[in-house]
N, C-alpha and C positions, 0 to 999 in steps of 0.2 A: 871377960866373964860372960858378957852376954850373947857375943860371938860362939862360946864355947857350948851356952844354953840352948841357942836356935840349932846348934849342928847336933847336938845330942837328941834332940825334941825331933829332929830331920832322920835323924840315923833310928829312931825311936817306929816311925810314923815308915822309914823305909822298909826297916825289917815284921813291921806286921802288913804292910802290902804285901811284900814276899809271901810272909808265912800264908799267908788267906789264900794268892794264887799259887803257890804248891800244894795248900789244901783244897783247891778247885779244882787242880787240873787233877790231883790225887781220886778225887772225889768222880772224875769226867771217866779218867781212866778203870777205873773199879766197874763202873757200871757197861763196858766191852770186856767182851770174855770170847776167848778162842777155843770151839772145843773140838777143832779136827785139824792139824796140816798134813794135806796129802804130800806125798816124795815122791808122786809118777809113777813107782809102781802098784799103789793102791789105787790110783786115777790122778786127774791134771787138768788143771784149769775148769772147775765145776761152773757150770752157768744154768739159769732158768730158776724158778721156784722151787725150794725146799714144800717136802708134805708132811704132814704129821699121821700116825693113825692110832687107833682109841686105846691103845695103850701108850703115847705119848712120844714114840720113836718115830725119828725123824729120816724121811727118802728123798735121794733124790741124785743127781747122773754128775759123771763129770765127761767134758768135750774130749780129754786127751787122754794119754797114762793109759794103765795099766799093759795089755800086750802089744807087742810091735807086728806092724806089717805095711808092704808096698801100697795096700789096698785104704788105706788111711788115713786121714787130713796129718799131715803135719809126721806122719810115720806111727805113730802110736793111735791106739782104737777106740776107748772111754770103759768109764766103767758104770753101773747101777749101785748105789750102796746104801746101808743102812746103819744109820747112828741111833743107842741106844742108852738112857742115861743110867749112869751105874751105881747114883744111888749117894756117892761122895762129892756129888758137884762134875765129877768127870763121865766122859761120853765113851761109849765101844763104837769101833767103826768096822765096818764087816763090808766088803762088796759081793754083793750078790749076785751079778753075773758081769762077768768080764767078755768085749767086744772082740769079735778075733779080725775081722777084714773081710775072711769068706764069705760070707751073706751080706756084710753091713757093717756099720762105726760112727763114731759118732755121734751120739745122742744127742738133742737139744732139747731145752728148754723143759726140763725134771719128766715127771712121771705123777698117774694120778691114778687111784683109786676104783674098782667097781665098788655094789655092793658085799659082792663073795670077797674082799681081799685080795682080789687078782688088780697088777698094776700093767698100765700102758705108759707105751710112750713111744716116740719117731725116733728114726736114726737118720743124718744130713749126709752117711757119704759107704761107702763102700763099693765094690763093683758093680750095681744095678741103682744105685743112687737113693738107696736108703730106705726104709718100710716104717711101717707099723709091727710093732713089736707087744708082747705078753708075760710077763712074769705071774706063773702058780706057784704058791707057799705049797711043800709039801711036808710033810711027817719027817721031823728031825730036822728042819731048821734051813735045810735048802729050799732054791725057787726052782722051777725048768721053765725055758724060756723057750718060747713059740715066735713065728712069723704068721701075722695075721695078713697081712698085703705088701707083697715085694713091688719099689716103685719101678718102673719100668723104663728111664733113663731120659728119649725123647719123648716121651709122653704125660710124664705125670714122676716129677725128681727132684730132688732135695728140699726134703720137710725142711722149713724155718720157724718153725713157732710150737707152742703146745698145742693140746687136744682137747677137748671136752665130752662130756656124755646129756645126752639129753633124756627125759624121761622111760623114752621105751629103751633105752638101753644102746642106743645109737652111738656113735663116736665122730666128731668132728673137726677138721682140722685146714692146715695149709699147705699148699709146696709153693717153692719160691720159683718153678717156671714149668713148664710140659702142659698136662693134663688132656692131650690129644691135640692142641694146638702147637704145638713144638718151644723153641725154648723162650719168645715175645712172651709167654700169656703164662702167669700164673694159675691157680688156682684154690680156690675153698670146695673140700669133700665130705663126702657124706662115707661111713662104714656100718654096714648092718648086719647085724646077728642071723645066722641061717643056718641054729642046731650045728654047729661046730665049726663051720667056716664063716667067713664073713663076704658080705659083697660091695665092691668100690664103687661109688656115685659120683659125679662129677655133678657138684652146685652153681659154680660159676667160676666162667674164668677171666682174669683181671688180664688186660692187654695192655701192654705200656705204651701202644700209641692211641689209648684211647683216652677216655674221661674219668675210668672207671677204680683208677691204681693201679700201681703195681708192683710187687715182690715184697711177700706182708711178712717180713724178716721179723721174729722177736714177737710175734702178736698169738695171742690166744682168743681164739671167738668167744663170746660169752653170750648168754640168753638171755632176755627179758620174758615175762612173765607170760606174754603172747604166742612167745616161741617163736621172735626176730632174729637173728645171728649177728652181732654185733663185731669189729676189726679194724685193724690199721693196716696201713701198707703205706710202706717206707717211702715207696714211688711212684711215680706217675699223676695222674690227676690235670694235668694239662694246669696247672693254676700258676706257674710259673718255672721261669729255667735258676733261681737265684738259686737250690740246690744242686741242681744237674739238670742235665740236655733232657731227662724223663721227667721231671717235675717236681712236687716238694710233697707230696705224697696226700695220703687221705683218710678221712675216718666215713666209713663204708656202714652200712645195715643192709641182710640180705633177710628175703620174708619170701617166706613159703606160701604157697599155692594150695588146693584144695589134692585136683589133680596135675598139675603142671608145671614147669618151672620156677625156680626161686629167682624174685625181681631184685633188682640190686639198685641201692637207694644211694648217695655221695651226701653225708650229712654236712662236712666239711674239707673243702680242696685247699690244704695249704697254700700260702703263697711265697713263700719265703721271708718276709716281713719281721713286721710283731709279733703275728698269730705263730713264727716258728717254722719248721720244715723238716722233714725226715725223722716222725715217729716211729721209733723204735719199740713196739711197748703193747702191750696187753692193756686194753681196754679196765674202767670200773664202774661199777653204779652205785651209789648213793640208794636208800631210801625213797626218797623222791621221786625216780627214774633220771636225774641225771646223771651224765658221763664227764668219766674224768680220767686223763692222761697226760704224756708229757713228748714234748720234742727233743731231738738230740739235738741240733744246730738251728741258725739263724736267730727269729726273736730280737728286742730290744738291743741286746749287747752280743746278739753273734756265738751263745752259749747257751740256747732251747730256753723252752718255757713250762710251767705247767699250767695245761687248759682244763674247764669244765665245757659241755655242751650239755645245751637244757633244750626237753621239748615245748614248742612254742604253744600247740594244741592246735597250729593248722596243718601239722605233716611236715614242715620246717625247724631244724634246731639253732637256736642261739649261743655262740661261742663265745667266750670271755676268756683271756689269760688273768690265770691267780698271781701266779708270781712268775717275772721275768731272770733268767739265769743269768748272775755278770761273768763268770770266770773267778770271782776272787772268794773270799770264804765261804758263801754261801752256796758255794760248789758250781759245776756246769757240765753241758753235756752227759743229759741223762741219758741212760741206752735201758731203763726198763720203765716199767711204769708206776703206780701210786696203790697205796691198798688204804681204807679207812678205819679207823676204830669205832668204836660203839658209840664215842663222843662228835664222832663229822670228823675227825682230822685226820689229812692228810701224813703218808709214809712214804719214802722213794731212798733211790740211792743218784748219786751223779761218778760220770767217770774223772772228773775234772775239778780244778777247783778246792777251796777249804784251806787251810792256814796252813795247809802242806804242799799242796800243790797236789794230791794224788785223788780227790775224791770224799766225800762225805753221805752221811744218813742223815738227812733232813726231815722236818716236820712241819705243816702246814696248818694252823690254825685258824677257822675262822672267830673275825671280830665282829664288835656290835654294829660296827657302822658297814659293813656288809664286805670289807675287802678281808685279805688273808694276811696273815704273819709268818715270815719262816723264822724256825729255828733248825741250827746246827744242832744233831743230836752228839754226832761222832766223827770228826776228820782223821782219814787214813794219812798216816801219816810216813810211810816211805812205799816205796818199793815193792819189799815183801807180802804187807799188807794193803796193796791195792790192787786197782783194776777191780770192781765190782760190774763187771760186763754182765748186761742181763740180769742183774741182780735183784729178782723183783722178790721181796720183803714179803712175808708172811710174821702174824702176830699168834701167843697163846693165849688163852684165857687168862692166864695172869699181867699180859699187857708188854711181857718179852717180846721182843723183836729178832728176827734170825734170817740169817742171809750168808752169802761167798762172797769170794772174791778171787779171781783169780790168780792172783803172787806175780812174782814175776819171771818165771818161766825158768829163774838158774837157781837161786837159793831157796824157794817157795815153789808149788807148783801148786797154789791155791790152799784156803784155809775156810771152815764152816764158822760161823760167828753167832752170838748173842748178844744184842745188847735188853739191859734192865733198867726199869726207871726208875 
């Protein structure tokens, strides 16, 4: 009888463990929400940051899909699109200009904003090796798409990152090799408004046998208040071969001159290490002024890190890794970078890693005693639903989180996400 007591007391104590984590995991799964899968001919495999604009609809490119041609990474071209909420919890997806090969393909890394409503963004590949690109809203719901700057192949070719504007209405960005040095040297550019055309500046250019970086794949320049340019670049930096024969990359500040050239400052030379190697990732700033981002590899366990660098107040930054990547639930191998909330904490995606093996949306918290906590917010969980390449996270006012992924290329060819807290 009392044999029979502890095994019912057991079977008792089993089934409410059960029921709690089905109501958990019930609970985890509610709070992600899919509200797009592309099929490839609406576009394929979306990468870079979703945008939002003041009416609440969301833009932003995919790399592959929509029309085919010779001229194309992979055969297919990308597309621009626009998701709209419809009011029932469900989203419209519209693409707004489809990539053909003839001029260009390939977009990376979304599309942003002027003040009129007109959007930009780079293309990585076509037969001249990709440009600056214009979307106009016209009357009745279509865009016409313009070429602001065709890149010129050995010179100045395949954008790898996003764009920015700075006050006077300026545009700023990267290629991953030319800019009049040929294919060693990258470079960070300048585009200026000039009453209907635009004019190409060359800011600096990153040589990969130098000290300087090189090939700022995935990074968006960003400004400080001074009107510094702030970047990563994947490679180069001379600070070690533990990533490759070019080095483990670097976080760059370039600063303008009054009349004269922009000076280009190395705040940090990976090493391959702890500190991490081969940042993948758009830059962030804090409050504060300081910066925060993340490594794809090396670090602690050989699966990136996320760093902060603070200014010291002598022209020097101080770097610190928040948390080290293992590979196992708590994801690895991030390929974008971190965005903050109103509260300090940290947002990222990893390609790697989580209770699945395919990748998670993690959250970084700071504690009292001054280090960080992660949590798993969401582990992707096969196939279809992962590959968050590039997937750097934007937040709404109401504290949604939204992001890609790009599927896996036969059943999926990428899906647009929400997760809710």
């Amino acid at each position: 009888m009392r044999q029979r007591k502890i095994l019912g007391t057991a079977l008792a104590a089993l089934m409410i463990v059960t029921i709690i984590f089905v109501f958990a995991h019930a609970a985890s799964a509610q709070k992600f929400k899919v509200l797009h899968v592309f099929d490839g001919k609406d576009g394929a495999n979306p990468q870079g940051p979703l945008i939002f604009d003041a009416a609440g609809n969301l833009y932003g490119v995919t790399f592959n899909g929509g029309l085919s041609s010779g001229n194309c990474w992979d055969g297919s071209c990308g597309t621009v699109y626009e998701l709209t909420p419809n009011g029932d919890g469900t989203w419209i997806h519209k693409v707004l200009h489809y990539f053909t090969g003839d001029e260009d393909s390939n977009p990376e890394m979304g599309v942003i904003f002027d003040a009129a409503g007109n959007l930009y963004g780079m293309t990585n590949g076509g037969p001249h090796s990709g440009n600056v690109y214009e979307l106009t809203p016209q009357i009745g719901g279509d865009w016409s798409y313009g070429v602001l700057y065709q890149m010129g192949g050995a010179y100045d070719g395949n954008p790898g990152g996003g764009m920015i504007f700075d006050a006077a209405g300026n545009l700023y960005g990267t290629t991953e090799w030319g800019c009049g040095y040929g294919w060693g040297v990258a470079c960070v550019f300048q585009m200026v408004p000039n009453g209907g055309s635009w004019t190409f500046n060359l800011l600096y250019g990153l040589d990969f046998m130098g000290s300087t970086g090189w090939f700022p794949n995935g990074t968006t320049p960003i400004f400080d208040a001074k009107g510094n340019l702030y970047a990563t670049a994947e490679l180069g930096g001379l600070g070690s071969s533990n990533c490759s024969s070019y080095g483990c990359g670097v976080v760059f500040e370039l600063s303008p001159s009054q009349n004269g050239p922009w000076t280009l400052t190395d705040l940090h030379v990976f090493t391959g290490g702890v500190d991490g190697g081969d940042p993948i990732c758009p830059l962030a700033f804090d409050a504060a002024g300081n910066l925060y981002g993340t490594t794809s590899l090396a670090g602690k366990y050989g699966y990136g890190n996320v760093f902060e660098l603070s200014p010291t107040g002598d022209g020097t930054w101080k770097g610190q890794v928040l948390h080290q990547f293992t590979g196992g639930k708590d994801g690895g191998a991030p390929t974008a970078g971190v965005i903050l909330d109103a509260a300090g904490k940290l947002y990222g995606t990893t390609t790697k890693g989580g209770a699945y093996g395919f990748g998670v949306v993690y959250r970084l918290t700071p504690t009292r005693s001054g280090g960080w906590k992660e949590a798993v917010i969401h582990a992707f969980r096969n196939n279809t639903s992962a590959n968050p390449n590039y997937s750097n996270l934007i937040l709404d006012a109401a504290g949604n989180l939204y992001g890609t992924v790009a599927g896996d290329d036969a059943t999926t060819a990428g899906k647009v996400f929400e997760i809710m807290p």
